[in-house]
FIKOLZA-1660 file (N, C-alpha, C; in steps of 0.1 Angstrom, whole numbers, plus 5000, padded with zeros to 4 digits):
% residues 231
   i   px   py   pz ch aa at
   1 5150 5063 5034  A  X  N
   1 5144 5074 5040  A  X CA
   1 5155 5084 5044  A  X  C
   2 5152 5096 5046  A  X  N
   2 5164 5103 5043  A  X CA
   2 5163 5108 5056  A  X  C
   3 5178 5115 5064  A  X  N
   3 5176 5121 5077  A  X CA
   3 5177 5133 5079  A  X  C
   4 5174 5143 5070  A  X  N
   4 5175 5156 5076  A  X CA
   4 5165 5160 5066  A  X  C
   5 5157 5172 5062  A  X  N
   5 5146 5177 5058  A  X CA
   5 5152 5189 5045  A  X  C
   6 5152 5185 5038  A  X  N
   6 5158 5202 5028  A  X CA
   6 5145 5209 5037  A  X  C
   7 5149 5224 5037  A  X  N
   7 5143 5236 5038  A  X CA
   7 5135 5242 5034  A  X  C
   8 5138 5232 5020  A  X  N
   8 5124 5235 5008  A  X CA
   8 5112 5227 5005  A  X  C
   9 5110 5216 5016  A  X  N
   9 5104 5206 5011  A  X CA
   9 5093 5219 5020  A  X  C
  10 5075 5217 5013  A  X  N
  10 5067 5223 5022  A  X CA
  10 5064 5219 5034  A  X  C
  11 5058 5230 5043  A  X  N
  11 5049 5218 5057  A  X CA
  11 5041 5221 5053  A  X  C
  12 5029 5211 5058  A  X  N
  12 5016 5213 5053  A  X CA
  12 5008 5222 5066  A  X  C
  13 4998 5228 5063  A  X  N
  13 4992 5235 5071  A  X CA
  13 4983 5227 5084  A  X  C
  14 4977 5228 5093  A  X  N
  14 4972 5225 5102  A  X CA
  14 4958 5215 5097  A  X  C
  15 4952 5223 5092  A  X  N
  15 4938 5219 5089  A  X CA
  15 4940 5207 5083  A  X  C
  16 4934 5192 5085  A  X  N
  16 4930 5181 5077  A  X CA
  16 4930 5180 5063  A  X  C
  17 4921 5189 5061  A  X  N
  17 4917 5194 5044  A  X CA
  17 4926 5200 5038  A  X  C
  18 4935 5206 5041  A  X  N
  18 4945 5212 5036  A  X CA
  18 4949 5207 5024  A  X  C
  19 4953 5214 5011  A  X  N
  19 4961 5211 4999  A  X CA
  19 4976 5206 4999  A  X  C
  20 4978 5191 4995  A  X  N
  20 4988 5189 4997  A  X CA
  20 4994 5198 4982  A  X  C
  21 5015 5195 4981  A  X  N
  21 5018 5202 4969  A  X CA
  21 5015 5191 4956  A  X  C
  22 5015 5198 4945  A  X  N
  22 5013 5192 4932  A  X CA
  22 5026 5185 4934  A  X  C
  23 5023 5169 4933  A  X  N
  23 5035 5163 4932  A  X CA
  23 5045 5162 4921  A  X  C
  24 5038 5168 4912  A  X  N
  24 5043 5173 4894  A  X CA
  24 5058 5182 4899  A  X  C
  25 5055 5189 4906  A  X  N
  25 5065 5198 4913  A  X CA
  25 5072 5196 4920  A  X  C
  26 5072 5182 4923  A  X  N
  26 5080 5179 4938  A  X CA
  26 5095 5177 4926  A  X  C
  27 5109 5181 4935  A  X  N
  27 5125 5182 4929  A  X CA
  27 5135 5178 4934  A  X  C
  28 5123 5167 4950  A  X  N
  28 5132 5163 4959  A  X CA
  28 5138 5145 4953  A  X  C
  29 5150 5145 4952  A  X  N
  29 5153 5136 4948  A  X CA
  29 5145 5117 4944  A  X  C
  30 5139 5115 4959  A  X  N
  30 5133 5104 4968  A  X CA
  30 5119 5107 4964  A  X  C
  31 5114 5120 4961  A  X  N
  31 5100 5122 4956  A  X CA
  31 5092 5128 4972  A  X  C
  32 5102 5134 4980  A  X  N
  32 5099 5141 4991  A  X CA
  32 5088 5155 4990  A  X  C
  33 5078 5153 4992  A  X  N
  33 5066 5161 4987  A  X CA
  33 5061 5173 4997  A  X  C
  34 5060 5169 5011  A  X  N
  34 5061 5175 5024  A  X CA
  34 5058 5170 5033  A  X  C
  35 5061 5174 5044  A  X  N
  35 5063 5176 5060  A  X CA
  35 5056 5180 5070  A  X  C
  36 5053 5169 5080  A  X  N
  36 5045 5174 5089  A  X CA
  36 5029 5166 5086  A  X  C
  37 5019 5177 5096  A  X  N
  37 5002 5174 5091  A  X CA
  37 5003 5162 5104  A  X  C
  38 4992 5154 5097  A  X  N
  38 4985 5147 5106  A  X CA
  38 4981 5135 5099  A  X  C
  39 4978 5123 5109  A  X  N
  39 4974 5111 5097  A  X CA
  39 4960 5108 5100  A  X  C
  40 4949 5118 5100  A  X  N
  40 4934 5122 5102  A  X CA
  40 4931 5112 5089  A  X  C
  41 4918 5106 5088  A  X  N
  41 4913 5099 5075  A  X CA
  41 4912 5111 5062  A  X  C
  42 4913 5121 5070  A  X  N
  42 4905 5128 5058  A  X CA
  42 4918 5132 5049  A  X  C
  43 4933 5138 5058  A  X  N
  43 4942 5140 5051  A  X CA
  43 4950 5131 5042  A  X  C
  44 4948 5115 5051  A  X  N
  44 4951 5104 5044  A  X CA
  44 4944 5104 5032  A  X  C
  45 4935 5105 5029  A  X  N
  45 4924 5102 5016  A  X CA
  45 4929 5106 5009  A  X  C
  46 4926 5124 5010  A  X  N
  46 4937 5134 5004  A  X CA
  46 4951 5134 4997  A  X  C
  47 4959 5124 5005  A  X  N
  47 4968 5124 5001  A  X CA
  47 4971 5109 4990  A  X  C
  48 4968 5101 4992  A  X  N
  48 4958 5094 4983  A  X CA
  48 4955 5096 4968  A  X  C
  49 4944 5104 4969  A  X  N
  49 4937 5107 4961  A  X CA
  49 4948 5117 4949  A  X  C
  50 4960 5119 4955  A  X  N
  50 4972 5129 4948  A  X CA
  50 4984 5121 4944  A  X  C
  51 4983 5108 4950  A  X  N
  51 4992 5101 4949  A  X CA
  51 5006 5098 4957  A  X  C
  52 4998 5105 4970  A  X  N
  52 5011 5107 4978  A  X CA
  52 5010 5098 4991  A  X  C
  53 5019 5094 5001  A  X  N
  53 5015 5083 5010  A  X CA
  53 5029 5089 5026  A  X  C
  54 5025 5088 5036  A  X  N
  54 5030 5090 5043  A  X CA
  54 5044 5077 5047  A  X  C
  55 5056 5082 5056  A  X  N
  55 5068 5076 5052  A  X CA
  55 5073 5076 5061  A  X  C
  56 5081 5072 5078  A  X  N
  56 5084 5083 5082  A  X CA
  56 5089 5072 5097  A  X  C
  57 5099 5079 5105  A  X  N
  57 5107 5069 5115  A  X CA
  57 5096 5075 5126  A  X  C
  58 5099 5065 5140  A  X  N
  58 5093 5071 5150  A  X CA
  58 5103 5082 5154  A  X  C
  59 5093 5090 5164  A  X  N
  59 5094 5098 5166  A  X CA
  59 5103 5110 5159  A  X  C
  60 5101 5111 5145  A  X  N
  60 5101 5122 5138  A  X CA
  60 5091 5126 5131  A  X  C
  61 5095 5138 5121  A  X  N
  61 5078 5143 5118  A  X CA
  61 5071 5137 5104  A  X  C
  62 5062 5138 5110  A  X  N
  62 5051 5128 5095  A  X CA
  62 5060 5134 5079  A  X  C
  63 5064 5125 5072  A  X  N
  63 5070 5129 5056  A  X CA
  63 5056 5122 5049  A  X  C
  64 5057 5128 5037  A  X  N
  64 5050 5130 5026  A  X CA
  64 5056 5123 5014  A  X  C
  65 5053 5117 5006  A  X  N
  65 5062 5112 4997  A  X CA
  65 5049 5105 4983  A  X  C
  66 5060 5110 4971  A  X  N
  66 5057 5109 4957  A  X CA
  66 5068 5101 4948  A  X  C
  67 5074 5093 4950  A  X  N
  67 5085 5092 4941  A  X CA
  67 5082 5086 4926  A  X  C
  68 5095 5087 4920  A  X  N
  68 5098 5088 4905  A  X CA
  68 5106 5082 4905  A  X  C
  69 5104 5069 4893  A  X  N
  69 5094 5063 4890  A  X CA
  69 5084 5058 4899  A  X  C
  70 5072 5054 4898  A  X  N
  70 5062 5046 4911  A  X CA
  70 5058 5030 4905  A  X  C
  71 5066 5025 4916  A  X  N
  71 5060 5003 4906  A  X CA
  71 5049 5003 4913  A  X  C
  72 5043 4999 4903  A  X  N
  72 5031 4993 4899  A  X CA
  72 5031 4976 4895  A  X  C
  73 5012 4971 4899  A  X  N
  73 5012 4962 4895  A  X CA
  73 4997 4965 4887  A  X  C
  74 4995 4955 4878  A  X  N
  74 4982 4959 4868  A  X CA
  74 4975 4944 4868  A  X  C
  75 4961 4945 4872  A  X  N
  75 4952 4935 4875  A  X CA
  75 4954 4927 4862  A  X  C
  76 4953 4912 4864  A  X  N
  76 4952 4908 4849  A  X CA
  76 4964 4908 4840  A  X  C
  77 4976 4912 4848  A  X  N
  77 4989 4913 4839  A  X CA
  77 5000 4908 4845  A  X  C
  78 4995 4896 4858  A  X  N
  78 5000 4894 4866  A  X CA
  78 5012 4880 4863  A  X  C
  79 5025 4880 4864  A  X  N
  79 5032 4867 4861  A  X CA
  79 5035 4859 4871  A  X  C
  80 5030 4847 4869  A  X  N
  80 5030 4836 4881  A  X CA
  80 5040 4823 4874  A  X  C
  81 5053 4821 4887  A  X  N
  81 5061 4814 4882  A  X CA
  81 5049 4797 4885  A  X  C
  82 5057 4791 4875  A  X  N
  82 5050 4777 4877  A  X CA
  82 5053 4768 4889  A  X  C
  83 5066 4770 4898  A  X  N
  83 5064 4767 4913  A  X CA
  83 5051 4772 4920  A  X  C
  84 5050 4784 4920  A  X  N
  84 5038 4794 4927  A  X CA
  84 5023 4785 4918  A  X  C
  85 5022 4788 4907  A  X  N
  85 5013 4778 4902  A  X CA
  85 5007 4765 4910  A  X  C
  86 5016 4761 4914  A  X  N
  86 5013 4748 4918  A  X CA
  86 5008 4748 4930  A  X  C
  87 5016 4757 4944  A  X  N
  87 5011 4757 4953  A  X CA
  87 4998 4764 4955  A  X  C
  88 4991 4776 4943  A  X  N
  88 4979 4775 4943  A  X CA
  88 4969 4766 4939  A  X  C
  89 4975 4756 4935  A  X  N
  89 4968 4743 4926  A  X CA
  89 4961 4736 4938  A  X  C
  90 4971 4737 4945  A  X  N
  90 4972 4724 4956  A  X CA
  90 4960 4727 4968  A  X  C
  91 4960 4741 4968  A  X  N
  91 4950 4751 4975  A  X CA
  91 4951 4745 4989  A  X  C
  92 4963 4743 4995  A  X  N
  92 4962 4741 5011  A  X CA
  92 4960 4751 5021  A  X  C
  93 4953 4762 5017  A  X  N
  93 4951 4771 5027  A  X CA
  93 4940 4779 5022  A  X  C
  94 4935 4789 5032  A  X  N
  94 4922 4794 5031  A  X CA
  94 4922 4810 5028  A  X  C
  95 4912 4816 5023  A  X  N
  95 4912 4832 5022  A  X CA
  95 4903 4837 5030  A  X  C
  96 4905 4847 5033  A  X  N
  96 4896 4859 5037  A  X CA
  96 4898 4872 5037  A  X  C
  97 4887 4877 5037  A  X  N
  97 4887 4895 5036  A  X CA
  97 4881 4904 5044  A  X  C
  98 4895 4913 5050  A  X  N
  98 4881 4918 5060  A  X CA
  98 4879 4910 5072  A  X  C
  99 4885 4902 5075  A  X  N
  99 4879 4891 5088  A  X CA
  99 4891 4899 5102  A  X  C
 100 4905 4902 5098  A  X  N
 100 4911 4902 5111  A  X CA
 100 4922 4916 5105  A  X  C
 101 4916 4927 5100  A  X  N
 101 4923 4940 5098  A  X CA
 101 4937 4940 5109  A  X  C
 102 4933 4941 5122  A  X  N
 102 4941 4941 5131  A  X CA
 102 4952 4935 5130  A  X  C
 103 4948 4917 5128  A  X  N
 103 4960 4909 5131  A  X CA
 103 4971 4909 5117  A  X  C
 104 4967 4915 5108  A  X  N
 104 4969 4917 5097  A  X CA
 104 4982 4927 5099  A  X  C
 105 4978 4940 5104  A  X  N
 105 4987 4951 5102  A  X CA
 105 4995 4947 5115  A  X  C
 106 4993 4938 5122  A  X  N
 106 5004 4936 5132  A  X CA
 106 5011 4927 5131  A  X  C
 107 5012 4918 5119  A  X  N
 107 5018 4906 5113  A  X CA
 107 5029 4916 5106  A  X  C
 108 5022 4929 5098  A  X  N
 108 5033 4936 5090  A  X CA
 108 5044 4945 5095  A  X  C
 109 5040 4947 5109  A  X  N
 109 5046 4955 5118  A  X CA
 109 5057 4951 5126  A  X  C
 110 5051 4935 5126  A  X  N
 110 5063 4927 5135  A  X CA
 110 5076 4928 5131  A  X  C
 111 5087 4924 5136  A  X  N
 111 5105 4932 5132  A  X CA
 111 5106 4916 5124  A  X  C
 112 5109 4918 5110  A  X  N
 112 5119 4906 5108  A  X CA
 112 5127 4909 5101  A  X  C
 113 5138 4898 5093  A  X  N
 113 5151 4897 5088  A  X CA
 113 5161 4900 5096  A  X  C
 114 5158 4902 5108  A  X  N
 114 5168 4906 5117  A  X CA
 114 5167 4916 5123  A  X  C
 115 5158 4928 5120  A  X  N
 115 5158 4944 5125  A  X CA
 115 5143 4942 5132  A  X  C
 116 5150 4950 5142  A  X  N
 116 5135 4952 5155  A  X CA
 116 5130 4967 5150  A  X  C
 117 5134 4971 5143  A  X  N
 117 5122 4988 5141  A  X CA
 117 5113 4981 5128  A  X  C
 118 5104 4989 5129  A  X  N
 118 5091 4986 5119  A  X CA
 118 5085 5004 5115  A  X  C
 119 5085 5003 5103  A  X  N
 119 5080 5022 5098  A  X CA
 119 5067 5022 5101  A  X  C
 120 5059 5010 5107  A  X  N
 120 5044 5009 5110  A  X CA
 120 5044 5010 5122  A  X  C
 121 5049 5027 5125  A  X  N
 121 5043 5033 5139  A  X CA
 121 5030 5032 5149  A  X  C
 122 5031 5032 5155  A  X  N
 122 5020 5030 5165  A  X CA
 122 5007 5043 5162  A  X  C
 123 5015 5051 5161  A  X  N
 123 5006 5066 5148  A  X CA
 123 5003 5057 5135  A  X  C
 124 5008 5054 5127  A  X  N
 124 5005 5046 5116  A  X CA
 124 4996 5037 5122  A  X  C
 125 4995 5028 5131  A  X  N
 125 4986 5015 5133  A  X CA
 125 4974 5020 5134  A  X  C
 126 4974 5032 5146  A  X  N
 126 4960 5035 5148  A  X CA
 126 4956 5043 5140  A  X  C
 127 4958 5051 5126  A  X  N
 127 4957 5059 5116  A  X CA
 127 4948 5046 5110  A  X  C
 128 4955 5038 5100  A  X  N
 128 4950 5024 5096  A  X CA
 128 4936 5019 5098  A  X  C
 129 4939 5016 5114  A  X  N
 129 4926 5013 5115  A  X CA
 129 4914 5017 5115  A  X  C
 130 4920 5035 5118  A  X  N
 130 4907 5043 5114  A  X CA
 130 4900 5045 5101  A  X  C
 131 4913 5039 5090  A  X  N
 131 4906 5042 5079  A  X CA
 131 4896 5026 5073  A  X  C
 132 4899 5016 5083  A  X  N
 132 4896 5002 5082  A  X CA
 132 4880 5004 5086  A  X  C
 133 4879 5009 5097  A  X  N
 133 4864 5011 5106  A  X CA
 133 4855 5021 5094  A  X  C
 134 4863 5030 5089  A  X  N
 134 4858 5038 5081  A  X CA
 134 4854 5032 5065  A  X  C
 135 4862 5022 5061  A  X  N
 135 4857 5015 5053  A  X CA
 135 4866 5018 5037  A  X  C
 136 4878 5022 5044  A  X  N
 136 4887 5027 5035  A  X CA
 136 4898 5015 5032  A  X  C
 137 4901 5011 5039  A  X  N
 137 4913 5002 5048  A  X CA
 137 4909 4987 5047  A  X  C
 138 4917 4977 5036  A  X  N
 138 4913 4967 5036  A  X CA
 138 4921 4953 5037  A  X  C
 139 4919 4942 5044  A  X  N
 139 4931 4934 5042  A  X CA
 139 4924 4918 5038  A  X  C
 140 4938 4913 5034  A  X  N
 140 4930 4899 5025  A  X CA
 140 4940 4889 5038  A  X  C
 141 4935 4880 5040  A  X  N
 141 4942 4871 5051  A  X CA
 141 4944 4853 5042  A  X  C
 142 4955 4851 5050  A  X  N
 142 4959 4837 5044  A  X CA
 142 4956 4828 5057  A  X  C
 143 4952 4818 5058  A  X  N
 143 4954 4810 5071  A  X CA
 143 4954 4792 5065  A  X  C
 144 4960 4788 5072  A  X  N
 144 4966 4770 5073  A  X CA
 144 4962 4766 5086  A  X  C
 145 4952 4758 5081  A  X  N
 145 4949 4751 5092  A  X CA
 145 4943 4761 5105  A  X  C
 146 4935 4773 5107  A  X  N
 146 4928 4779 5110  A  X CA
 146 4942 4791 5114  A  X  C
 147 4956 4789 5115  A  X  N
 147 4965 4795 5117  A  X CA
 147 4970 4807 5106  A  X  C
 148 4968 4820 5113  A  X  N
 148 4972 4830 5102  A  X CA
 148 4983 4827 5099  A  X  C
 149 4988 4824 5088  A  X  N
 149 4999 4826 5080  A  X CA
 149 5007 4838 5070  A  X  C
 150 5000 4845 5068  A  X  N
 150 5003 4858 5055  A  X CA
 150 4994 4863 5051  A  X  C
 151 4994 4878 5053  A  X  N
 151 4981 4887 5047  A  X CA
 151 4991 4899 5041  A  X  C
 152 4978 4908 5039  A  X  N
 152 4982 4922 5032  A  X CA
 152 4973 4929 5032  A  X  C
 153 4977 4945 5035  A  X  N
 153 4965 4952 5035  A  X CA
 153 4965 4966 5026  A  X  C
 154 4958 4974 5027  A  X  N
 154 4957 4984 5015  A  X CA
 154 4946 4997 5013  A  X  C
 155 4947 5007 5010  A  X  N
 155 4933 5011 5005  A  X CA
 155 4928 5011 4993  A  X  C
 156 4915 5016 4995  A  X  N
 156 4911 5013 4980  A  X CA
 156 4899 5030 4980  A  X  C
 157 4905 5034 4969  A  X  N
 157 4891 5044 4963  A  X CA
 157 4893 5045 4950  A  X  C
 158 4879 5045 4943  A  X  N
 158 4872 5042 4930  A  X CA
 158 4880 5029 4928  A  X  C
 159 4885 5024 4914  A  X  N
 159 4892 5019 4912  A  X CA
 159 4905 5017 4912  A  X  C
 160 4907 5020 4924  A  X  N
 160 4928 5022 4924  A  X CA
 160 4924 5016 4939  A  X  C
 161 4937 5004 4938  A  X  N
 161 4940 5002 4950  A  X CA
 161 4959 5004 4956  A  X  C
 162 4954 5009 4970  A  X  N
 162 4971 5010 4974  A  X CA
 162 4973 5003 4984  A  X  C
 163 4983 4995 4978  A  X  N
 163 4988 4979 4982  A  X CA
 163 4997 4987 4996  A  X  C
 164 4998 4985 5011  A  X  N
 164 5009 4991 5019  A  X CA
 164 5023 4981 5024  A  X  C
 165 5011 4968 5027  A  X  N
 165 5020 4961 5032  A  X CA
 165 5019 4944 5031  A  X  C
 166 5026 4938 5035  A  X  N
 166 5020 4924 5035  A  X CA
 166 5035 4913 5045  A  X  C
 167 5027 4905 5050  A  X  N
 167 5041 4898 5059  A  X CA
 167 5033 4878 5057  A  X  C
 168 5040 4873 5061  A  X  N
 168 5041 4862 5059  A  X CA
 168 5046 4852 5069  A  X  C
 169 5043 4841 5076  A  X  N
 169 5049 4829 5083  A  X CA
 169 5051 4821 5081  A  X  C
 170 5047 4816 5071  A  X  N
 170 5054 4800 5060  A  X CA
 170 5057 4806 5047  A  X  C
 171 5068 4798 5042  A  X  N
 171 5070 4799 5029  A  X CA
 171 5059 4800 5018  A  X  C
 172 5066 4813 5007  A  X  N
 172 5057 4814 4999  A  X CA
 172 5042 4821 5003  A  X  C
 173 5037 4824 5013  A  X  N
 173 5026 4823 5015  A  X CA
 173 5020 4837 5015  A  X  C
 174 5033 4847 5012  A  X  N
 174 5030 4864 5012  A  X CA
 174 5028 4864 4996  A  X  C
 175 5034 4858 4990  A  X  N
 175 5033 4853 4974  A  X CA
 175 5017 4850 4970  A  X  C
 176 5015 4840 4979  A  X  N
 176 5001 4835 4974  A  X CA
 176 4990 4849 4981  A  X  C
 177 4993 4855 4989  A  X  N
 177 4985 4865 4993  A  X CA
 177 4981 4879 4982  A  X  C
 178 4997 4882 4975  A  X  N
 178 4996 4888 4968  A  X CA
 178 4991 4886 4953  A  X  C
 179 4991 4873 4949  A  X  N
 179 4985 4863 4938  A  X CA
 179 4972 4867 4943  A  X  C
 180 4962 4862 4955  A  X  N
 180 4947 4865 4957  A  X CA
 180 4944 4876 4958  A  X  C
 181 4951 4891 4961  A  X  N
 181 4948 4902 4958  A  X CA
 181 4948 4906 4948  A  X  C
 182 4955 4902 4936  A  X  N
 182 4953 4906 4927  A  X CA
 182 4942 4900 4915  A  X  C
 183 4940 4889 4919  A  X  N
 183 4929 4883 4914  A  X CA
 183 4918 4885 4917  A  X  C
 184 4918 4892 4929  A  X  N
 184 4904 4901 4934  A  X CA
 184 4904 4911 4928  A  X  C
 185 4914 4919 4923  A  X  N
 185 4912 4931 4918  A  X CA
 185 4908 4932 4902  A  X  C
 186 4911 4921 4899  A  X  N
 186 4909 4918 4887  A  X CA
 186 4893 4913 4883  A  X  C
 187 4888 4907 4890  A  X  N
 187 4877 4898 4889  A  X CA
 187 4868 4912 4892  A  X  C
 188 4871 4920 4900  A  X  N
 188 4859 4932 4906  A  X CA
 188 4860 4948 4897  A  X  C
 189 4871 4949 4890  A  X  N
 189 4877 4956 4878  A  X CA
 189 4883 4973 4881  A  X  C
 190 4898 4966 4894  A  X  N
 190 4903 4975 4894  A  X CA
 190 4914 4977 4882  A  X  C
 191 4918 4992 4882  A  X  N
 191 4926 4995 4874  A  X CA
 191 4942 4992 4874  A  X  C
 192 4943 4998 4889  A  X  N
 192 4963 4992 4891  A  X CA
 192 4960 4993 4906  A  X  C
 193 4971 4987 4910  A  X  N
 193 4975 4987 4926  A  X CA
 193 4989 4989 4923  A  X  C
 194 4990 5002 4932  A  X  N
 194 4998 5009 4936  A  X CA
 194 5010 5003 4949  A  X  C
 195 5021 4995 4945  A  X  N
 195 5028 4994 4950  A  X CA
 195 5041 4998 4960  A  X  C
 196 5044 5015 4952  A  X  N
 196 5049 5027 4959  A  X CA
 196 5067 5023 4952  A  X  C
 197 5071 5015 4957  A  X  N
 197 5086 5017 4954  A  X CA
 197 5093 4999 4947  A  X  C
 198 5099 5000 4940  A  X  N
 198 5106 4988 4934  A  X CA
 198 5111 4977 4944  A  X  C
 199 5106 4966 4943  A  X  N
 199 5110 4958 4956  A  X CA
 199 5115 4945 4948  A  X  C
 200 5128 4936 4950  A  X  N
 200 5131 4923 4941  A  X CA
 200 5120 4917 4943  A  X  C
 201 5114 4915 4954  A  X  N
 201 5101 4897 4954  A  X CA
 201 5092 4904 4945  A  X  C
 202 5091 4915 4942  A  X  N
 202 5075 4919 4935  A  X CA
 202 5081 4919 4912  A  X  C
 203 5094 4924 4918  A  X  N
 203 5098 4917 4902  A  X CA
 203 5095 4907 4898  A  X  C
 204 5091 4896 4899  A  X  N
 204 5087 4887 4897  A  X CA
 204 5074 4884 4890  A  X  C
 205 5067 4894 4899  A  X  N
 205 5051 4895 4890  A  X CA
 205 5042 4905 4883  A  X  C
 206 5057 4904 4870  A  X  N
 206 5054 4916 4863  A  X CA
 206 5053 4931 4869  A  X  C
 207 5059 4934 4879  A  X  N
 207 5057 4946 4884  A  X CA
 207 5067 4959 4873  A  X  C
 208 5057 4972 4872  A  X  N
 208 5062 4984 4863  A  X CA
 208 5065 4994 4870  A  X  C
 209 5076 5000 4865  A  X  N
 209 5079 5010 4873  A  X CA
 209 5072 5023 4859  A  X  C
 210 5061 5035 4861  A  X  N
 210 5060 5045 4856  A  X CA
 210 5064 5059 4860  A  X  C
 211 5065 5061 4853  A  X  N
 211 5072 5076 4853  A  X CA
 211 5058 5085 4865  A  X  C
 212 5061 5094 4873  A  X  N
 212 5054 5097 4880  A  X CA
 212 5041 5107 4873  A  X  C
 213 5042 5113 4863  A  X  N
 213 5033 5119 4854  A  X CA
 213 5021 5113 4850  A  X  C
 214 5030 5096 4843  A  X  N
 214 5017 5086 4837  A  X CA
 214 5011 5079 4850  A  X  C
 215 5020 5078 4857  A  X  N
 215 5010 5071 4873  A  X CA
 215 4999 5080 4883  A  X  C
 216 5001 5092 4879  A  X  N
 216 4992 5103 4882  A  X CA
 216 4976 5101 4874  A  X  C
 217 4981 5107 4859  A  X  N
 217 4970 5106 4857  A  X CA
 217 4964 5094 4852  A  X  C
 218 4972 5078 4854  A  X  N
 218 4956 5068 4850  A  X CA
 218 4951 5065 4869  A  X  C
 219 4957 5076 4880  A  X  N
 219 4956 5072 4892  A  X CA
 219 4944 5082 4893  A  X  C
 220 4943 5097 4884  A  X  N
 220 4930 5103 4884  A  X CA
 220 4917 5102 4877  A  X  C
 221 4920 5090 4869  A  X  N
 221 4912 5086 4855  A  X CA
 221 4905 5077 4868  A  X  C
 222 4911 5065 4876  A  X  N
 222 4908 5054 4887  A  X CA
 222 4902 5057 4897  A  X  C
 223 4907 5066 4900  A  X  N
 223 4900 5074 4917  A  X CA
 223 4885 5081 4914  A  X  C
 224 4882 5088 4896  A  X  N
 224 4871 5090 4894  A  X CA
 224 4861 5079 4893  A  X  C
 225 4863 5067 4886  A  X  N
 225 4852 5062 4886  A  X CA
 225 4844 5056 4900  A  X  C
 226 4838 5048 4899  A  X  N
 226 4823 5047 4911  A  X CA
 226 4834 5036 4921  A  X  C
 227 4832 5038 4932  A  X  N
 227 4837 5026 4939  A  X CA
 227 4836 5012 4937  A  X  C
 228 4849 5004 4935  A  X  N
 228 4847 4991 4930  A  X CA
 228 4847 4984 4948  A  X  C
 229 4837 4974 4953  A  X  N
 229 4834 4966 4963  A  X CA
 229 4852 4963 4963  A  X  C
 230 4852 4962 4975  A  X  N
 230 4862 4950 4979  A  X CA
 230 4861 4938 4986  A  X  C
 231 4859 4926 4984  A  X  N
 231 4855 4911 4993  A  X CA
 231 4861 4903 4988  A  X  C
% end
């Protein structure tokens, strides 16, 4: 995340509905798109729906962001090491969807590897959940022995889902979350989940990095068709 603002990045205007910029045009290195606005459901969608996702420290101002390339993962093209294999074999733990949104985004919030800040602002949390209540906002939960262990949460319109976050308490077990999300996505016939930036654990499972042009439009081809359920 970068700490000072080029001059040229836009701010967006006041209103919710407001037009974000064509991210085709964005020149900012990071894929810095603009500045400012609000995280209202409607602007969130909006920005969404363009390919763009909010980014941003506390107490500075809401960033916009598009980068180039964008990793991706594609339902059904998923690579599972044969360690990982097995511990889904073994099926010691339980799923659900939609059961604890809350405890979910506050698993992903919590500080670990050693750093106490988290980019899932308290503006971000309650943004989230509004889009959870609204029925935008989804999370898949792992639990052992009735104990949350690892989830992940995300949005979803038409068929595109955008994967935000996911945290974990036992080994492996943000692995197996991301394994059941994507097997949901596949079984119900999304097109890609949107990962946002190149991460090492997600190399693993086939993850693509596309050029921000082709991730646009199979993201406007996706967002057109009918809403795919999420459960």
């Amino acid at each position: 995340m970068i700490n000072m603002i080029p001059h040229a990045v836009p701010v967006l205007a006041d209103e919710p509905d407001a037009a974000f910029p064509n991210p085709l045009a964005c020149r900012h290195p990071d894929g810095l798109v603009a500045v400012g606005g609000d995280l209202t459901v409607t602007r969130l969608l909006n920005a969404y729906r363009h390919g763009i996702f909010p980014w941003y420290e506390e107490d500075g101002p809401i960033l916009w962001w598009s980068p180039d390339p964008r990793a991706v993962l594609f339902p059904g093209h998923l690579h599972i090491s044969r360690r990982l294999h097995r511990t889904l074999r073994q099926g010691r733990y339980q799923v659900t969807v939609n059961q604890d949104f809350e405890a979910v985004i506050d698993g992903c919030a919590a500080p670990r590897n050693g750093f106490s800040g988290t980019w899932i602002t308290a503006e971000m949390r309650t943004a989230y959940l509004e889009l959870h209540t609204a029925g935008h906002a989804h999370s898949l939960e792992i639990r052992q022995q009735d104990e949350l262990v690892a989830g992940i949460y995300g949005v979803a319109i038409g068929a595109m889902f955008f994967a935000e976050s996911k945290f974990h308490r036992r080994r492996d077990m943000s692995k197996v979350a991301l394994v059941e999300l994507m097997q949901r996505l596949h079984a119900r016939g999304y097109l890609m989940c949107d990962c946002q930036l190149w991460n090492p654990h997600l190399e693993h499972f086939s993850l693509r990095m596309l050029d921000r042009d082709i991730f646009l439009r199979i993201l406007h081809y996706a967002i057109a068709r009918p809403s795919v359920r999420f459960d």
